[in-house]
Gaussian input, Z-matrix of N, CA and C with variables (Angstrom, degrees):
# hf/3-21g

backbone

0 1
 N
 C     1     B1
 C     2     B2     1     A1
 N     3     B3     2     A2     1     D1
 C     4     B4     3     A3     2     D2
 C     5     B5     4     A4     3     D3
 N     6     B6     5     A5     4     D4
 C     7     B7     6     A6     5     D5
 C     8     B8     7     A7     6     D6
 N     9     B9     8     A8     7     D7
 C    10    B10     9     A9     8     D8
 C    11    B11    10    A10     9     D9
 N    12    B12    11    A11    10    D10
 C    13    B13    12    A12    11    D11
 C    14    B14    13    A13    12    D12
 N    15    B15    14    A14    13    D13
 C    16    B16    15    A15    14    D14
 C    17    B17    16    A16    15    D15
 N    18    B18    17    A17    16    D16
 C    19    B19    18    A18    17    D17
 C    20    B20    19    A19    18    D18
 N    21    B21    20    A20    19    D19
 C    22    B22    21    A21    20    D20
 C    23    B23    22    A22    21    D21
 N    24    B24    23    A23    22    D22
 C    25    B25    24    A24    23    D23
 C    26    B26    25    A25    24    D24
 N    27    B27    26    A26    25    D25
 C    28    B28    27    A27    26    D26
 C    29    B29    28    A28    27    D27
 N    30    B30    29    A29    28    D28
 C    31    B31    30    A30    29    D29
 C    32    B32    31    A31    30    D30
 N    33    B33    32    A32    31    D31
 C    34    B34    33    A33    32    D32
 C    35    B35    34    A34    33    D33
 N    36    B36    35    A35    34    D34
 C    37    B37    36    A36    35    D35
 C    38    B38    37    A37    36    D36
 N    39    B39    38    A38    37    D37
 C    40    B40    39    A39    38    D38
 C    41    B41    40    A40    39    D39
 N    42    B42    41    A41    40    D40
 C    43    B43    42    A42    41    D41
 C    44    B44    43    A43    42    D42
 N    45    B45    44    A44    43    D43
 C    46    B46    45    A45    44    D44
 C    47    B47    46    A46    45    D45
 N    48    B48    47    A47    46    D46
 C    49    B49    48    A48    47    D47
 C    50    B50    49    A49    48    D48
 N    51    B51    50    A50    49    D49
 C    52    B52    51    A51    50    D50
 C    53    B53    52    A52    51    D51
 N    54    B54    53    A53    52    D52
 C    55    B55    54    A54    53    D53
 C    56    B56    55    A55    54    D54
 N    57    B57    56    A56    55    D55
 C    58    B58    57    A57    56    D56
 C    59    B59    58    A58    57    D57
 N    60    B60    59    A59    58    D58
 C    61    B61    60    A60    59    D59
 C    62    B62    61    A61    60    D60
 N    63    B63    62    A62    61    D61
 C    64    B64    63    A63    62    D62
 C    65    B65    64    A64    63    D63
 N    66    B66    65    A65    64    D64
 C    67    B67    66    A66    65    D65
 C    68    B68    67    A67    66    D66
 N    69    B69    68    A68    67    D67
 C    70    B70    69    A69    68    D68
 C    71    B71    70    A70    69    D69
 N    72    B72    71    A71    70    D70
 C    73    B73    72    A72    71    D71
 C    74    B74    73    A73    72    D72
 N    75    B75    74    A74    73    D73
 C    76    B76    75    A75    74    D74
 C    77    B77    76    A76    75    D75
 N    78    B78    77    A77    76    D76
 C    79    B79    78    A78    77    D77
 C    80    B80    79    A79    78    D78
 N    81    B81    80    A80    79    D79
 C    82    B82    81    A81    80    D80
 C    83    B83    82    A82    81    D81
 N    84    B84    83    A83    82    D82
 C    85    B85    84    A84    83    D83
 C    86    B86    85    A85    84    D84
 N    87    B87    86    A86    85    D85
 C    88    B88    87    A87    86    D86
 C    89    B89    88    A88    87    D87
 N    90    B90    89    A89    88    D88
 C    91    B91    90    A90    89    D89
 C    92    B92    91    A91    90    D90
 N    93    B93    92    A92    91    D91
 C    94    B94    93    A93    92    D92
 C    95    B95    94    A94    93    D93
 N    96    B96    95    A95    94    D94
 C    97    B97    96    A96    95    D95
 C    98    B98    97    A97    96    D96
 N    99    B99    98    A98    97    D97
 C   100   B100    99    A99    98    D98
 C   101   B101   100   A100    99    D99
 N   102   B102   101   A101   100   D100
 C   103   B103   102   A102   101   D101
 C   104   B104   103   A103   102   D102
 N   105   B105   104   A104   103   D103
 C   106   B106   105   A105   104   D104
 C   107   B107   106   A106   105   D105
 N   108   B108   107   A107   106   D106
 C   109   B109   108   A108   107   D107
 C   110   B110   109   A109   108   D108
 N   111   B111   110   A110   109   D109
 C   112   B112   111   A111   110   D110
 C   113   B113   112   A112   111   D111
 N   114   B114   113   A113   112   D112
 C   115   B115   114   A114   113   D113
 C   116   B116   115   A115   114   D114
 N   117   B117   116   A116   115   D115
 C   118   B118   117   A117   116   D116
 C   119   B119   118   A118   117   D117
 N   120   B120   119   A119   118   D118
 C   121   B121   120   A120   119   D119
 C   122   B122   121   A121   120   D120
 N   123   B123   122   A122   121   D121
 C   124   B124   123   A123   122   D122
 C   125   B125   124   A124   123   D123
 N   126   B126   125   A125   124   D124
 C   127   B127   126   A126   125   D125
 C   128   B128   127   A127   126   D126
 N   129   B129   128   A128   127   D127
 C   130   B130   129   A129   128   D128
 C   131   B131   130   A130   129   D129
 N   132   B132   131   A131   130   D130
 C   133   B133   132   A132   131   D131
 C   134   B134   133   A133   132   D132
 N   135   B135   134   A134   133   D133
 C   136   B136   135   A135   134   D134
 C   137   B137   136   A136   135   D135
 N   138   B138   137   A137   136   D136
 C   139   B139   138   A138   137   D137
 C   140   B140   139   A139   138   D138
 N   141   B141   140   A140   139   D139
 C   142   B142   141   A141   140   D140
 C   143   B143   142   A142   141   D141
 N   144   B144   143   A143   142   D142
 C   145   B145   144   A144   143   D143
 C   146   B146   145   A145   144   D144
 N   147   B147   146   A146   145   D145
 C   148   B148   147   A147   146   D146
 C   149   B149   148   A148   147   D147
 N   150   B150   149   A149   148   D148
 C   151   B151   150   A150   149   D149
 C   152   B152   151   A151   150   D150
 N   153   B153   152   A152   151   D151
 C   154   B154   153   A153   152   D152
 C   155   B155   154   A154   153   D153
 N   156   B156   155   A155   154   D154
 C   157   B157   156   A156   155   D155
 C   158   B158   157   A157   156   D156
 N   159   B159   158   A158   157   D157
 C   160   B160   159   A159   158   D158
 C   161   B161   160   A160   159   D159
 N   162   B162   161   A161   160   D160
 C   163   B163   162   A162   161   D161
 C   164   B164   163   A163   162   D162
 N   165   B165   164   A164   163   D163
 C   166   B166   165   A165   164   D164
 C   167   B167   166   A166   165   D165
 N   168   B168   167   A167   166   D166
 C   169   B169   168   A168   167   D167
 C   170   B170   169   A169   168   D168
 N   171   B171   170   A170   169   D169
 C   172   B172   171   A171   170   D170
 C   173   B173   172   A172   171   D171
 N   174   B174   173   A173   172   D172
 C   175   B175   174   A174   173   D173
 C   176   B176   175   A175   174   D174
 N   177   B177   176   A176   175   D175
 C   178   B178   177   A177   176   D176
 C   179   B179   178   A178   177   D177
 N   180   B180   179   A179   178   D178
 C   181   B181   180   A180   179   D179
 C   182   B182   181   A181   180   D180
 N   183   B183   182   A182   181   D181
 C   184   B184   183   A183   182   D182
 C   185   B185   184   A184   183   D183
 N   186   B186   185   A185   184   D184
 C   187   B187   186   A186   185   D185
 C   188   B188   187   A187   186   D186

   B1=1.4566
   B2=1.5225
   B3=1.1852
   B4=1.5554
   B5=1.1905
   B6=1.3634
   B7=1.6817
   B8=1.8005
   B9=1.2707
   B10=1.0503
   B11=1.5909
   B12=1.5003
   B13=1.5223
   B14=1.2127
   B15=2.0969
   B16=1.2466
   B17=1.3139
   B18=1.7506
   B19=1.5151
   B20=1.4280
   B21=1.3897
   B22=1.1084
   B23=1.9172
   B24=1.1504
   B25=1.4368
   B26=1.7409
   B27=1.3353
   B28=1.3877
   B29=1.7180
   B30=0.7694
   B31=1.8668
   B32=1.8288
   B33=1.1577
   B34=1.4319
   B35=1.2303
   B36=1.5768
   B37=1.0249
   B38=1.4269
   B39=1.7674
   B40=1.2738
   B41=1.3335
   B42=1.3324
   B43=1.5146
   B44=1.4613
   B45=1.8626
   B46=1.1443
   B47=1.5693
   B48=2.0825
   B49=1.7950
   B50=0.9114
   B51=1.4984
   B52=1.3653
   B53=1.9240
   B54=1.0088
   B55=1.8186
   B56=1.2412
   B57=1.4470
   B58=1.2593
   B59=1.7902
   B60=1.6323
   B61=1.6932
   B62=1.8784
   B63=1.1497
   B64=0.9734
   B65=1.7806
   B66=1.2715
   B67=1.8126
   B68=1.4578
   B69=1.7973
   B70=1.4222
   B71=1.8644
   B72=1.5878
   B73=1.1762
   B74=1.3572
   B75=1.4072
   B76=1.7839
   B77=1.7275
   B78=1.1661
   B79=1.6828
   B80=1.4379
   B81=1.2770
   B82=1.7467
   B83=1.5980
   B84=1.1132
   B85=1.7736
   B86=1.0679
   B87=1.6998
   B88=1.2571
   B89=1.5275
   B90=1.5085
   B91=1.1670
   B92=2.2454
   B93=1.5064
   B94=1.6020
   B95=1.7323
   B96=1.5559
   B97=0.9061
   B98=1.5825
   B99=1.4504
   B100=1.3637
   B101=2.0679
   B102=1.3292
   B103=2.1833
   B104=1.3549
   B105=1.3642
   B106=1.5740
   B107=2.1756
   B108=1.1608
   B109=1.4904
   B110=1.7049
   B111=1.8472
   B112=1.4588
   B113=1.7767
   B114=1.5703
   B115=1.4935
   B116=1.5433
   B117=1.0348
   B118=1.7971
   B119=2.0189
   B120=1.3584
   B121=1.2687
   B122=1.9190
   B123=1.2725
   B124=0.8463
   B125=1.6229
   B126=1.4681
   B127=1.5697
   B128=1.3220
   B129=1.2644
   B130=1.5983
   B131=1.1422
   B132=1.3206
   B133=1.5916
   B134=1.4663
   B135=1.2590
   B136=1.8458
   B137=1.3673
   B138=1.2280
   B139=1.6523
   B140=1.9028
   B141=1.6232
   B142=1.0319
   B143=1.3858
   B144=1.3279
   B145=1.5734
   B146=1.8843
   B147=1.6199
   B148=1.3636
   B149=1.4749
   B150=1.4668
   B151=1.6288
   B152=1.7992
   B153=0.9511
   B154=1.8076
   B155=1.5407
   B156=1.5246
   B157=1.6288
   B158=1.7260
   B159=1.5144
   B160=1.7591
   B161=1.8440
   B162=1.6836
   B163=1.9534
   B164=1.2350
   B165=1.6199
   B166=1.0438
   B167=1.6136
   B168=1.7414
   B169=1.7034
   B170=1.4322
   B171=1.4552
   B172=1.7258
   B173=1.2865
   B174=0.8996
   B175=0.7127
   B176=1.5996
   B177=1.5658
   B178=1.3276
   B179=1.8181
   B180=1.3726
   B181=1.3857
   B182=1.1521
   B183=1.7180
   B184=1.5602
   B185=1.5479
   B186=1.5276
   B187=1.1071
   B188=1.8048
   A1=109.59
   A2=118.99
   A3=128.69
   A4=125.77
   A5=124.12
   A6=137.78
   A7=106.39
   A8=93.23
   A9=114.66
   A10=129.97
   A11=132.18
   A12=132.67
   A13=77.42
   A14=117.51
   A15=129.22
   A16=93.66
   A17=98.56
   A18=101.46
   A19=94.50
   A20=126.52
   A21=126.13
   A22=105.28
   A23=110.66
   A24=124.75
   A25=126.85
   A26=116.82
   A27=117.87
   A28=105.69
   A29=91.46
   A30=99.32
   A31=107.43
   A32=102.93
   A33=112.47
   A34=91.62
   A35=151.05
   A36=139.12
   A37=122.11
   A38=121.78
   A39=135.28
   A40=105.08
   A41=135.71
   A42=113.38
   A43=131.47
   A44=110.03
   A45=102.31
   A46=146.39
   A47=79.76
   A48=86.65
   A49=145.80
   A50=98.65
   A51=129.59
   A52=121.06
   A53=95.56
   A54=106.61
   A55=98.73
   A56=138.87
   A57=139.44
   A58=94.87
   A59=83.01
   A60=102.02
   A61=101.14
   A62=124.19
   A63=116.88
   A64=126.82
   A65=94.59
   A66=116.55
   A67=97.66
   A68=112.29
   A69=126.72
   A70=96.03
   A71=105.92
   A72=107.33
   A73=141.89
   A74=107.53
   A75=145.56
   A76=85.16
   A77=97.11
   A78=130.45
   A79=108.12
   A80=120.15
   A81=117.45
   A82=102.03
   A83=135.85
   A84=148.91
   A85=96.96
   A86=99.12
   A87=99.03
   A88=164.84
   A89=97.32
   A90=145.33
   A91=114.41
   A92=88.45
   A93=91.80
   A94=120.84
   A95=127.14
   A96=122.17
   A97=116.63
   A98=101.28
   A99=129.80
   A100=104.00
   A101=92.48
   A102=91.10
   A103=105.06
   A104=117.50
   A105=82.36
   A106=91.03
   A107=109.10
   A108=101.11
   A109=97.53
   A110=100.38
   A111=105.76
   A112=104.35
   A113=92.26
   A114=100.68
   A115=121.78
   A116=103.74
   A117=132.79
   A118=84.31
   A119=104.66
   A120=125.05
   A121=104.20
   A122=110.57
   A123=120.09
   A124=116.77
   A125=108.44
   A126=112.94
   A127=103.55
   A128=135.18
   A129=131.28
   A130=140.50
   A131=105.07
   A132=148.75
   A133=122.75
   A134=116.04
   A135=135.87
   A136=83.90
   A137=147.95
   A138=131.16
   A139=99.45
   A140=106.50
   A141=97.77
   A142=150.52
   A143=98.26
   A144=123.80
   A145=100.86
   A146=113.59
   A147=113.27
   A148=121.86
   A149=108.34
   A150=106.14
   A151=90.35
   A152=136.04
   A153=130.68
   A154=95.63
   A155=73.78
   A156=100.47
   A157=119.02
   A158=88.12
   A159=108.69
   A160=87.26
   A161=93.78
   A162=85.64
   A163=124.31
   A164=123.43
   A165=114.81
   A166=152.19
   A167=81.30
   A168=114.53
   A169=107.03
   A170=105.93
   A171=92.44
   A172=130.35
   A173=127.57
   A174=117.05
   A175=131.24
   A176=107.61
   A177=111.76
   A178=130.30
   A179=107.68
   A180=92.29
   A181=95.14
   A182=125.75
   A183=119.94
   A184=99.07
   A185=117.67
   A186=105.97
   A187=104.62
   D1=157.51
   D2=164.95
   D3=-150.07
   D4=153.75
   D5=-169.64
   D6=-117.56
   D7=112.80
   D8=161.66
   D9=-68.79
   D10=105.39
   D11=-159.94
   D12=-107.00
   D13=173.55
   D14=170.62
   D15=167.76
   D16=134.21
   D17=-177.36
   D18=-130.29
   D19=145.61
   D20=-179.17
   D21=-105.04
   D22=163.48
   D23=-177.47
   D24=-152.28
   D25=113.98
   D26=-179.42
   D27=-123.82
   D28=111.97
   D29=168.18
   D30=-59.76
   D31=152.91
   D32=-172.43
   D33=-72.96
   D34=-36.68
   D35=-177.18
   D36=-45.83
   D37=-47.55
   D38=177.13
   D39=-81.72
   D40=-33.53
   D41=-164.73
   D42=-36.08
   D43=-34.73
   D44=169.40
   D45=-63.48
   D46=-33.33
   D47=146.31
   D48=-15.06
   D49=-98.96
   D50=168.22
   D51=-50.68
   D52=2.15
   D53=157.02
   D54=-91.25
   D55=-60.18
   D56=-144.72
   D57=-57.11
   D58=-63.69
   D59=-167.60
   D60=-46.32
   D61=-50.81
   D62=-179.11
   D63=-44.14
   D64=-47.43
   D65=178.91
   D66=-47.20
   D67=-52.20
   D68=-157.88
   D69=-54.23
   D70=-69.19
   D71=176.55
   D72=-62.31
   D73=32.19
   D74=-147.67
   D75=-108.58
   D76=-60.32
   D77=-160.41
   D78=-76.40
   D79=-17.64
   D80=-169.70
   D81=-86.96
   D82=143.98
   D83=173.55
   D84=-35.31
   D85=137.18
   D86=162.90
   D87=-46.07
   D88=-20.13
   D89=-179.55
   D90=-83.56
   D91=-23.42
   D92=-171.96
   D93=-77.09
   D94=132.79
   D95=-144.69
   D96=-80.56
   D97=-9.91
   D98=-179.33
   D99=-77.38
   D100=-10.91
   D101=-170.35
   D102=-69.57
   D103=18.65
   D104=-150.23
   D105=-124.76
   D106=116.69
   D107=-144.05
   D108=-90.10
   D109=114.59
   D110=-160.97
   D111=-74.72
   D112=-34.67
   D113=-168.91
   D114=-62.76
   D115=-24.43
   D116=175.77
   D117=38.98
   D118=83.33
   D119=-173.79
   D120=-68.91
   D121=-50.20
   D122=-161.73
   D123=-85.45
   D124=-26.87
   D125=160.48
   D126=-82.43
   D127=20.59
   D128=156.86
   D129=-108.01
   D130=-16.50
   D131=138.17
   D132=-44.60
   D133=-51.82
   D134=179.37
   D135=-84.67
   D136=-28.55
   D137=-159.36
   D138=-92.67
   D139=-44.57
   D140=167.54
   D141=-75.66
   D142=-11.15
   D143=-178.04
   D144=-74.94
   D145=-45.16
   D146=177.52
   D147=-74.46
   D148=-15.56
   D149=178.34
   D150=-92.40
   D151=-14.75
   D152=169.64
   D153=-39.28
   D154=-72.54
   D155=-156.62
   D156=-36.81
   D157=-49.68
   D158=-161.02
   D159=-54.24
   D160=-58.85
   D161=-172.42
   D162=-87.43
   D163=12.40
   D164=115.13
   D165=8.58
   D166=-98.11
   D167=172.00
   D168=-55.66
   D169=-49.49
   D170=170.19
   D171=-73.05
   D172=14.89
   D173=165.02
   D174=-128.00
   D175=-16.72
   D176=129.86
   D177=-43.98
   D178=-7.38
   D179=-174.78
   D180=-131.79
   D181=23.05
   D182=173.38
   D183=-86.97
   D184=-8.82
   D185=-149.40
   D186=-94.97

């Protein structure tokens, strides 16, 4: 048997990109093998915005 690991990575530079591209592949048939959005850009975006925040807060409240 084997386990497959994989970490994905977008620099703040591309993110907007990689929205666009995403939208694009929004639009391709249902059927196309490319629809299926691996990068999930946008739940990586919401993940990073809440770990800001969280240390943030801590650190607003170390003080």
């Amino acid at each position: 048997s084997c386990i497959k690991v994989a970490m994905d990575f977008v620099s703040p530079e591309n993110v907007q990109e990689c929205v666009r591209l995403t939208e694009e592949f929004r639009l391709l048939p249902k059927n196309h093998r490319s629809k299926e959005d691996k990068l999930e850009i946008k739940k990586m975006a919401l993940y990073a915005a809440d770990v800001a925040i969280a240390e943030a807060t801590e650190l607003v409240g170390a003080k």
